[in-house]
C-alpha positions in Angstrom: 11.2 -9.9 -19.3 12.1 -7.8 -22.1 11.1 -4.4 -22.2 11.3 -3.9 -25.6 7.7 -5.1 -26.3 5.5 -2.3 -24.3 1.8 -3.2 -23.7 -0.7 -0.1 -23.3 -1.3 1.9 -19.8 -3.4 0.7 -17.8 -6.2 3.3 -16.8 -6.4 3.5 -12.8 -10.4 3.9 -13.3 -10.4 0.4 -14.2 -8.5 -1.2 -11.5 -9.3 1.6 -8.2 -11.8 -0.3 -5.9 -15.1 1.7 -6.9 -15.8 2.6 -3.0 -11.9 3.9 -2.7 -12.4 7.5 -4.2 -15.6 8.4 -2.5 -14.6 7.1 0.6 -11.1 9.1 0.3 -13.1 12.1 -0.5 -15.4 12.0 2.4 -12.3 11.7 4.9 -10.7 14.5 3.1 -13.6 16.6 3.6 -13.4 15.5 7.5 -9.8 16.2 7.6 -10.9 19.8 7.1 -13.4 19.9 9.2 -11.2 18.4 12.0 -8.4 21.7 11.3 -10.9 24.1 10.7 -11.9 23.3 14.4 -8.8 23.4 15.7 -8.2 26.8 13.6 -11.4 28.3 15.2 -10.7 26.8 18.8 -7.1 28.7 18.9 -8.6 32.3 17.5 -11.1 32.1 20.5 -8.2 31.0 23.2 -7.3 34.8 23.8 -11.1 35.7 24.3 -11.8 32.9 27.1 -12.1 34.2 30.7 -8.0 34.5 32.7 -9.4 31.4 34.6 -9.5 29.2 31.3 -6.0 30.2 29.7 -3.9 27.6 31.6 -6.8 24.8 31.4 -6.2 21.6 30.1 -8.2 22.3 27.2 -6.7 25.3 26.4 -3.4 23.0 26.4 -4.7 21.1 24.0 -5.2 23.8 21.7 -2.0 24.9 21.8 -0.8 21.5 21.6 -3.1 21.0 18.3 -2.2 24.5 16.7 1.8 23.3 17.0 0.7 19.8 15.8 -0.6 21.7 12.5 1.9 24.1 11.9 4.2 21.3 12.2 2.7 18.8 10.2 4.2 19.4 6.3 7.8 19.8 7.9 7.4 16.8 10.2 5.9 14.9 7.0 9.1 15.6 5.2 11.2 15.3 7.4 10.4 11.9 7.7 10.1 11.0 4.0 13.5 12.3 3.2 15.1 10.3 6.0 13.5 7.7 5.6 14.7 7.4 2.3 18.3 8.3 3.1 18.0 5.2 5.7 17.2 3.0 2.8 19.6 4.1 0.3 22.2 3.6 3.4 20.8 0.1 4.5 19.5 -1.6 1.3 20.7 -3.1 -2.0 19.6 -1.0 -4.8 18.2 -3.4 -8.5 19.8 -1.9 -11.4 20.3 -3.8 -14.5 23.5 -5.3 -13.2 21.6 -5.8 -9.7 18.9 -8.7 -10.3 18.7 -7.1 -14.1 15.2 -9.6 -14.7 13.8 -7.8 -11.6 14.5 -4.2 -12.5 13.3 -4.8 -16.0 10.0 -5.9 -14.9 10.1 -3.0 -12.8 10.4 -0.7 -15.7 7.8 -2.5 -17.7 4.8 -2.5 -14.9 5.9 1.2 -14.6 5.2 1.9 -18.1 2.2 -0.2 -18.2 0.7 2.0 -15.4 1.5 5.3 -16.6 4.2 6.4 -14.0 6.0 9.6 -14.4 9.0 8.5 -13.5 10.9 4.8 -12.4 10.6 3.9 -8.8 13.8 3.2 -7.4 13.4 -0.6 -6.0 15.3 -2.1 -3.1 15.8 -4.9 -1.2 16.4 -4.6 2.7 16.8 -6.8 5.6 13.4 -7.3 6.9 14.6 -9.1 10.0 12.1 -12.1 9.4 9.3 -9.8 8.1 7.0 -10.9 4.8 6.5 -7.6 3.7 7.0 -4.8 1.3 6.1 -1.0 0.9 6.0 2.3 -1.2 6.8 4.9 -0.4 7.8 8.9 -1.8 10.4 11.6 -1.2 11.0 14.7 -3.4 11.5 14.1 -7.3 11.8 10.0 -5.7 9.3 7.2 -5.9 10.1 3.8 -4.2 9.9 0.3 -3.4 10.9 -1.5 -0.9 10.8 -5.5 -0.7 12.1 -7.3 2.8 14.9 -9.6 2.0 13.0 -12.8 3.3 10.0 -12.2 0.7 11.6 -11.7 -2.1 14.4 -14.7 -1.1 11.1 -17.1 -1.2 9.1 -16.3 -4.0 12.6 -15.0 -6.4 13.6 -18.9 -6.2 10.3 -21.1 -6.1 7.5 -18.6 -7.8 8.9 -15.4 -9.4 4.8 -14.7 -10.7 4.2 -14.1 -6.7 7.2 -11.5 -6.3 5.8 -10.0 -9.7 2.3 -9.6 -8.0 3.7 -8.3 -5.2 5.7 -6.0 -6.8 2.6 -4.2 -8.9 0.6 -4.1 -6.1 2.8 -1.4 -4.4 3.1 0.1 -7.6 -0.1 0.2 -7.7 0.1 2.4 -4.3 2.3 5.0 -6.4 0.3 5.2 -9.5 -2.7 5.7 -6.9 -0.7 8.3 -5.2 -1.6 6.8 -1.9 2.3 7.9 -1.0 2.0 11.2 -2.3 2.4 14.3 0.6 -1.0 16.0 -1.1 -2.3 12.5 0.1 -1.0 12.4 3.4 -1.9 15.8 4.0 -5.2 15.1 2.8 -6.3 12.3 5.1 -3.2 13.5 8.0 -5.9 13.9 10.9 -8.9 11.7 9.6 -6.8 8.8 9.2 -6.0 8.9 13.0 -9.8 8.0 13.7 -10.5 4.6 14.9 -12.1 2.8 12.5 -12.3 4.9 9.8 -8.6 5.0 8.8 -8.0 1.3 8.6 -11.4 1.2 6.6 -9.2 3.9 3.9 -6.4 1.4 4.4 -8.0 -2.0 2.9 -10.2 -0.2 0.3 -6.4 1.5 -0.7 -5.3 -2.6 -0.6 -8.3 -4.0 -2.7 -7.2 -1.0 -4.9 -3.9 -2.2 -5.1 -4.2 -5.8 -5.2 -6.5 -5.2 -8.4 -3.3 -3.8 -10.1 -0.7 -6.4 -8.9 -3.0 -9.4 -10.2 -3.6 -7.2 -13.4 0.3 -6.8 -14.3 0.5 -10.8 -12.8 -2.3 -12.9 -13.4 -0.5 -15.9 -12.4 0.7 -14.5 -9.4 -1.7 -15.7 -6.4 1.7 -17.4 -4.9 2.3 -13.8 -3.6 -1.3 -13.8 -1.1 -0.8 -17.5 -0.9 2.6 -17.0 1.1 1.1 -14.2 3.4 -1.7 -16.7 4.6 0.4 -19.6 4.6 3.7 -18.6 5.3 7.4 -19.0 3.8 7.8 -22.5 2.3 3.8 -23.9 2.1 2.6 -21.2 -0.9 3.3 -23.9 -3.3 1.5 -26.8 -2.1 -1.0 -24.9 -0.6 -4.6 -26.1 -2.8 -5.3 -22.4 -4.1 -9.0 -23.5 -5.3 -9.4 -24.6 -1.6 -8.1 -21.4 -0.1 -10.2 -19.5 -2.8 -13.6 -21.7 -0.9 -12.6 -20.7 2.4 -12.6 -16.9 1.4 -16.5 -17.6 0.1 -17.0 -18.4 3.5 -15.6 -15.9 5.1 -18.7 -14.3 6.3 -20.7 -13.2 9.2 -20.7 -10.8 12.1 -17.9 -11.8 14.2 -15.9 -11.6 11.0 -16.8 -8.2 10.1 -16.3 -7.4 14.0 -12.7 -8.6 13.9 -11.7 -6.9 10.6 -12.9 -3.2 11.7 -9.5 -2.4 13.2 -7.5 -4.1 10.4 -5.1 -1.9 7.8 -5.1 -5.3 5.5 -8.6 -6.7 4.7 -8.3 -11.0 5.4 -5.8 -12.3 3.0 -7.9 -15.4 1.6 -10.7 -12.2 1.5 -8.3 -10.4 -1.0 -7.5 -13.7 -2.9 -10.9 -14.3 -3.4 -12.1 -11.3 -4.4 -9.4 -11.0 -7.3 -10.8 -15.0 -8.4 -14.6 -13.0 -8.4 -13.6 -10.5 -10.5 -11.5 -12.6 -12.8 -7.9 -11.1 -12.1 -6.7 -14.2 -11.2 -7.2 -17.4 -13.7 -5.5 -19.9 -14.8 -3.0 -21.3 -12.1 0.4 -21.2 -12.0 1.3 -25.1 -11.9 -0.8 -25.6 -14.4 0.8 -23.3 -16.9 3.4 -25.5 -17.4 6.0 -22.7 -16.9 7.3 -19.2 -15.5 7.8 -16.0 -16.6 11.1 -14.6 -15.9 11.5 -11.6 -13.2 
């Protein structure tokens, strides 16, 4: 794809799942009710009877005081190494480096407003489907496990395009940001609650990815289905069984989940018209 021929930014309003913000906000909110506790438990440590001072609660204060004290150097600690452990163990795109690739990259990136490029790389994911963003300082980045991007680069390069602004969607959403992380860092460890931040930040995303590719249901089709099946898999069929997708015991079993149900997602983006005329039945692809 030529990046020559730049289409308007896409305002994040449009495309953030409405329940995302308010949802994000009120574990914020949490989060700071969670340290102001621990803040006010360690301030009234000294003042506790001899007899409590070596307690196992007063352990756990201690233990919770270190934990935040801690918590922006441990954050980026981890971001930076992480990153230098991907620039050590995975093949960076450029323009010489699967050119079609890293030009659509550059294009989605100006279509979303992003301050700056994500790097994008492609790592041995050891048999994984699956792909991330992710943030160090000044550096923005994606990474796509070798095994899905080998499948949908040579059968359906519309999946690997959805796939692709969906996690850019995760960086124009800041979901990788360290304000973020910090934000949500202890009500995201709550059962429950932080894997219901997790899919509404996935609905979010997934909005975006089908928005920069609206021919790229291939890329939900393969998670459901696996390597190999996304192309023969009847889409309108799999969009039927999301419709159905209901009940209690369904709810019950998604409560835990990071990822809402994949034919959910696929669904959803068919409802809200993201997602419309097939692939097959375009007659053709559009480059990487």
């Amino acid at each position: 794809m030529s990046t020559s021929k730049r289409q308007p930014t896409i305002p994040s309003r449009r495309l953030r799942h409405p329940a995302e913000l308010p949802f994000f906000v009120f574990m914020t909110v949490l989060n700071l009710l969670i340290i102001g506790l621990i803040l006010q438990a360690a301030v009234m440590l000294p003042y506790l009877p001899e007899r409590y001072h070596d307690s196992g609660w007063a352990t756990a204060v201690r233990s919770a005081l270190l934990g935040l004290l801690l918590l922006i150097p441990f954050l980026v600690i981890v971001r930076e190494t992480q990153r230098a452990s991907i620039r050590g163990t995975a093949v960076e795109l450029s323009p010489r480096q699967y050119g079609e690739l890293y030009q659509t990259a550059d294009e989605f990136a100006h279509r979303l407003g992003l301050r700056r490029r994500p790097q994008i790389f492609l790592a041995n994911g050891n048999g994984t489907l699956n792909a991330f963003a992710a943030q160090a300082t000044g550096h923005d980045y994606v990474v796509l496990a070798n095994e899905l991007f080998t499948n949908l680069y040579r059968d359906n390069r519309e999946g690997l395009r959805f796939i692709l602004g969906h996690e850019l969607g995760h960086i124009r959403l800041h979901h990788v940001s360290l304000w973020y992380q910090l934000a949500v860092a202890y009500s995201e460890r709550i059962p429950l609650l932080g894997p219901a931040l997790s899919r509404l930040r996935e609905y979010s995303c997934d909005r975006h990815g089908a928005h920069l590719a609206p021919l790229g249901m291939t890329g939900l089709v393969l998670l459901a289905s696996g390597r190999h099946t996304e192309n023969v898999v009847d889409v309108d069929e799999l969009v039927r069984q999301g419709q159905k997708l209901k009940g209690f015991w369904v709810g019950l079993s998604q409560l835990p989940r990071s990822h809402p149900f994949t034919v959910r997602r696929l669904e959803r983006l068919y409802r809200l018209g993201l997602f419309h005329a097939r692939l097959r039945e375009a007659g053709k692809e559009t480059p990487v």
